[in-house]
N, C-alpha and C positions, 0 to 999 in steps of 0.2 A: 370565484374565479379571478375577479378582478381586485383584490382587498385592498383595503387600504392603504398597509404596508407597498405593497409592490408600487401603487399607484405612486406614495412619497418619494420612492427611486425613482421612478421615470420622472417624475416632475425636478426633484433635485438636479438628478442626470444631465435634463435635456436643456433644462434652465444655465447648464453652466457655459453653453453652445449659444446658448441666446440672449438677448436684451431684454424681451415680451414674458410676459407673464404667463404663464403657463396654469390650467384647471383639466381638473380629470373629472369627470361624475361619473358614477354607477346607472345602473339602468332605469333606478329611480328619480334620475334627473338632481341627486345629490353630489353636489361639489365636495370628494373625498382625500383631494389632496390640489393643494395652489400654493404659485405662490406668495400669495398675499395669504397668509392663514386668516385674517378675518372673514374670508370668506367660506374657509371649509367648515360643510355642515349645511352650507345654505342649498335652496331651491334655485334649480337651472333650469327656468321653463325653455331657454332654447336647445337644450340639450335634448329634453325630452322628445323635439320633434328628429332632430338628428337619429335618436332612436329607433324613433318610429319609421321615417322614409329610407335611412341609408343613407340621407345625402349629406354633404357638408352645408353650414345654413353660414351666410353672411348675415351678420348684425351692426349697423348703421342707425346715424340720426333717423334716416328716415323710419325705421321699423324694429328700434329699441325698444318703444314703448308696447310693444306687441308681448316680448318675453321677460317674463319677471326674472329678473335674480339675473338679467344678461348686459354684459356692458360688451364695449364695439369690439369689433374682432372678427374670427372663423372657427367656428365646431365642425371636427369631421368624427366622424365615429370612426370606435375602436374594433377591427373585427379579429375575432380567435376562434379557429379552429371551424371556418365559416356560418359565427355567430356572434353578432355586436352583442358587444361585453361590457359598453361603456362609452362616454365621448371624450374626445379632448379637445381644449379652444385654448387659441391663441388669444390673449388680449392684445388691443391694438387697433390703428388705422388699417383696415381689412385690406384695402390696395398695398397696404407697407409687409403685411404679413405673410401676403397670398404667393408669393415668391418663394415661402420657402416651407408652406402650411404642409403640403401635399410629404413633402421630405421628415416635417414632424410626425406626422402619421405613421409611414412606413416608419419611420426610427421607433416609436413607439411600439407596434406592431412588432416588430423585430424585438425588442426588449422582453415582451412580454411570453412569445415563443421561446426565448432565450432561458431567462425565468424557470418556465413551464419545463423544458429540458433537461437543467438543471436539478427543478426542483426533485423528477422523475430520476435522473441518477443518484442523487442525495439518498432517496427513497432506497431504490435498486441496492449501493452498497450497503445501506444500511442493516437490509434484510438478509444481504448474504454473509454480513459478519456477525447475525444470529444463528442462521444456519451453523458458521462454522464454531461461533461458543458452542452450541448446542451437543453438534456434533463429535466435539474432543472431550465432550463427556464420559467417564466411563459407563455413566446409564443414560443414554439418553430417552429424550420423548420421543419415537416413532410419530405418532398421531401428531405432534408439533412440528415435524421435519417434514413430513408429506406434505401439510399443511403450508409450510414457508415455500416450499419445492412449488408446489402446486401455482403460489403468486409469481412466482420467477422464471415458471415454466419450463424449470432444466429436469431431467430426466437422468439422475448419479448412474452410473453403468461403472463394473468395473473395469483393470485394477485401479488403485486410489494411491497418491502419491500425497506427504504434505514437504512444502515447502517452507521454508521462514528466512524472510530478507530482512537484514539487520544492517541498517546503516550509522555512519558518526556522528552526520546531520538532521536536523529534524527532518522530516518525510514530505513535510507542508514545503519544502523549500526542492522539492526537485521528483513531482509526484511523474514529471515525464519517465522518470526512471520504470515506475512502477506501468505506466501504459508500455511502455517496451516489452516488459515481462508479459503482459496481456498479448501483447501483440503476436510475439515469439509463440507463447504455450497455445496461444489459442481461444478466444474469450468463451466460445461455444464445450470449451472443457476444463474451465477453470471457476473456482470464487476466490476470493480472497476479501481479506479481513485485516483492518488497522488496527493492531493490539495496542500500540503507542506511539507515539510523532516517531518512533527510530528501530519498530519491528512492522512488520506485513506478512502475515500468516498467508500463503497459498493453498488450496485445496485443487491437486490436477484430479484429471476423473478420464477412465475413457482410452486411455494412452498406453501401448505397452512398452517392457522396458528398453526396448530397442529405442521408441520415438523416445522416452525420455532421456535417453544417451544420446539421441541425438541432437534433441533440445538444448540438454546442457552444455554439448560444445559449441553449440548456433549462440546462447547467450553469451558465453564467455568470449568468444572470436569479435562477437561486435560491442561487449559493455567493456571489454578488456582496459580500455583509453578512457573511462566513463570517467568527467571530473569527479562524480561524487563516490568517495570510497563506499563499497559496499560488499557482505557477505553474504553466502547464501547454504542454507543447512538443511539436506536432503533426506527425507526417510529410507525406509525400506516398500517394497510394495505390499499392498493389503489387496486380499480380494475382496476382505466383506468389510461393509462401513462400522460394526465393530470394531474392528483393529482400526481404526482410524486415530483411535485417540492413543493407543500407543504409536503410531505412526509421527503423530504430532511431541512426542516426548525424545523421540530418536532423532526427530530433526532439530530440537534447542540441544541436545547433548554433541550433533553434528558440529552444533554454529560454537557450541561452550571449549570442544576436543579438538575440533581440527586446526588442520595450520592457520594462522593467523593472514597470511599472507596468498594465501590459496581465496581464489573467488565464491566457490563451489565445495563443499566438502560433505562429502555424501559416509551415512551411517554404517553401510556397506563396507568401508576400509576402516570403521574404529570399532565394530563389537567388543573388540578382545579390550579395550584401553576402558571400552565405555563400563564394561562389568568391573574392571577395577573400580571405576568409578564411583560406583553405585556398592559398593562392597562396604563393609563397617568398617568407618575411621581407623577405630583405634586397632583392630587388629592386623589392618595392611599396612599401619604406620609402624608397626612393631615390628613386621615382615621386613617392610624397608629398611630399619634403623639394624637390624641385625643383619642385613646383606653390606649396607651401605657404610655404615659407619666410620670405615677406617680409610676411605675414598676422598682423595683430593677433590677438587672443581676440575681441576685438570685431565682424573681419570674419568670423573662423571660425564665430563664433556666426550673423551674421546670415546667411553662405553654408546653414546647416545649417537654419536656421528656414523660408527661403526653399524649402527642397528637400522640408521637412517638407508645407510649404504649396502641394505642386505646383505651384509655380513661378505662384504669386498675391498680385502685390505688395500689394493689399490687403488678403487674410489675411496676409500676411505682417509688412506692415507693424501690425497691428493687436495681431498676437502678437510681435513688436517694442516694441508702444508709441510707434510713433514715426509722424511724417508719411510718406504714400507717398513724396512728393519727397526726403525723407532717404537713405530706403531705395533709391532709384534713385539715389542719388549714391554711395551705400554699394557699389553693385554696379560703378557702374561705374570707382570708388578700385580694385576688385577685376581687374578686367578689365585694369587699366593695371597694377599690379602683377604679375601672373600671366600674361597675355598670353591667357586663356581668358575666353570673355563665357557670365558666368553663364544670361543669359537665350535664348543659342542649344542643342540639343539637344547637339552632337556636344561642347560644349565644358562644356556642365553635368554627359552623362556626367561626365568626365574630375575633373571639381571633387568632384562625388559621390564618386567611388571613394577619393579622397584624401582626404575625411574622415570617411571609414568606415576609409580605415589606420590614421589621428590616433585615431581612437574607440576604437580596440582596441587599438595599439602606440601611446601617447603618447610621443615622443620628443622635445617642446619642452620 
């Protein structure tokens, strides 16, 4: 409870606050961290009685020779979790120390709950970013997920949503980001899991898709200003935690597809880009090179702005900057070179798909 380790913190720590010499013993009345190191390792017979009564023991000329292994000072024990764990003594003229003993204590005290909290969160993520490797397995171990669930006490209920938050800076340098997300979703319906200083895997659970529409516009309205730029790449919903781990595959093609400049971009509005995506290289690249090929930058621009603009020559033409009558002369140079008429459905597919290959395998 008390190790060594921790003990050298607290001594280094409190030492840096103080003049006096600072000792911690263990319950065996061994000096585990000081610091004067030649003394750790030694016998604290006055520690040991600090132990045993609870009380703090003053040591003085007059009643040095009483505890082996004790020079002048004050030992008060260490209590955790309403159980002495250990003592700690100030070395020192006891009148000179005693002013501020009581204050080492609680500081100690307080450290070591601090610690202990710590150490139990450390513990806590660690286990739910097993859970979720486990889980975006495509086989997982049941009998191992019960088992980690069971330590964590969470209870998966569906539908299941995964999330993945991808940032430009490392994750260690602005992890309040990531308690906001806890805080918004919900911690009693969430795990998540640090894939790398610059992704954070979410697993929602519990929620349906009303709360998570509304979730997602609750984070965006308040991360919107967030100094640290950040993405976020949403699945589809799953009932069953099988589909989980394809749920976790929609949301990196989310965070890979969507607009760059969008906070949020959910798998929802890219099925159709995302199957291009996943289609064989070489034969959508063959598909595009024959649609595309005799296409300026100019037209490819204005085919993409047109599609952005659901096919509305006046938004389109506006986010162009150019007259609508330009823009329909534009479409239809396109039409005569391609043999596809942008402004019909079956043929704007087909123009769609080809520069969503262009966007992602640039081969001109």
């Amino acid at each position: 409870m008390l190790s060594r380790e921790i003990a050298e913190n607290i001594v280094r720590e409190t030492m840096k606050r103080l003049r006096q010499n600072i000792n911690i013993m263990n319950t065996e009345g061994e000096i585990i961290a000081s610091g004067d190191p030649a003394r750790v390792g030694k016998r604290h017979e006055g520690s040991l009685e600090v132990i045993r009564t609870g009380m703090p023991l003053i040591i003085d000329a007059d009643n040095q020779a009483e505890w082996l292994g004790s020079q002048h000072g004050i030992n008060y024990p260490i209590v955790f979790l309403q159980q002495i764990v250990g003592s700690i003594g100030i070395t020192g003229n006891p009148e000179d120390v005693a002013e501020f003993g009581e204050l080492v204590k609680m500081t100690t005290e307080l450290m070591l709950n601090q610690m202990e909290l710590s150490s139990r969160q450390e513990w806590r993520n660690r286990t739910m970013e097993t859970v979720i490797e486990e889980i975006v397995k495509p086989k997982y171990s049941k009998a191992k997920l019960d088992e980690l669930l069971q330590l964590l006490q969470i209870n998966l209920s569906p539908p299941f949503h995964i999330w993945i938050l991808q940032t430009e800076k490392s994750m260690e340098h602005h992890s309040q980001l990531v308690r906001k997300f806890e805080e918004i979703i919900g911690s009693r319906h969430l795990l998540s899991a640090v894939e790398n200083p610059y992704k954070v895997v979410f697993m929602i659970f519990g929620h349906s898709e009303q709360q998570i529409i509304n979730k997602c516009q609750l984070l965006q309205s308040k991360l919107w200003h967030n100094d640290f730029p950040f993405r976020v790449g949403c699945s589809l919903e799953t009932q069953t935690m099988e589909g989980i781990a394809s749920s976790f595959h929609e949301a990196e093609l989310a965070l890979k597809l969507g607009a760059k400049h969008e906070i949020m971009s959910s798998y929802a509005g890219l099925e159709p880009i995302s199957i291009v995506h996943l289609s064989d290289s070489e034969i959508k690249n063959r598909f595009a090179e024959r649609i595309m090929a005799l296409l300026s930058q100019t037209a490819l621009e204005t085919l993409r702005v047109f599609f952005d603009s659901n096919m509305n020559i006046q938004k389109a033409a506006d986010e162009l900057f150019i007259h609508k009558n330009t823009l329909q002369y534009r479409l239809k140079r396109i039409k005569e070179s391609t043999g596809y008429d942008p402004q019909t459905f079956q043929d704007a597919a087909s123009l769609q798909i080809a520069i969503w290959i262009i966007q992602m395998q640039p081969f001109r």
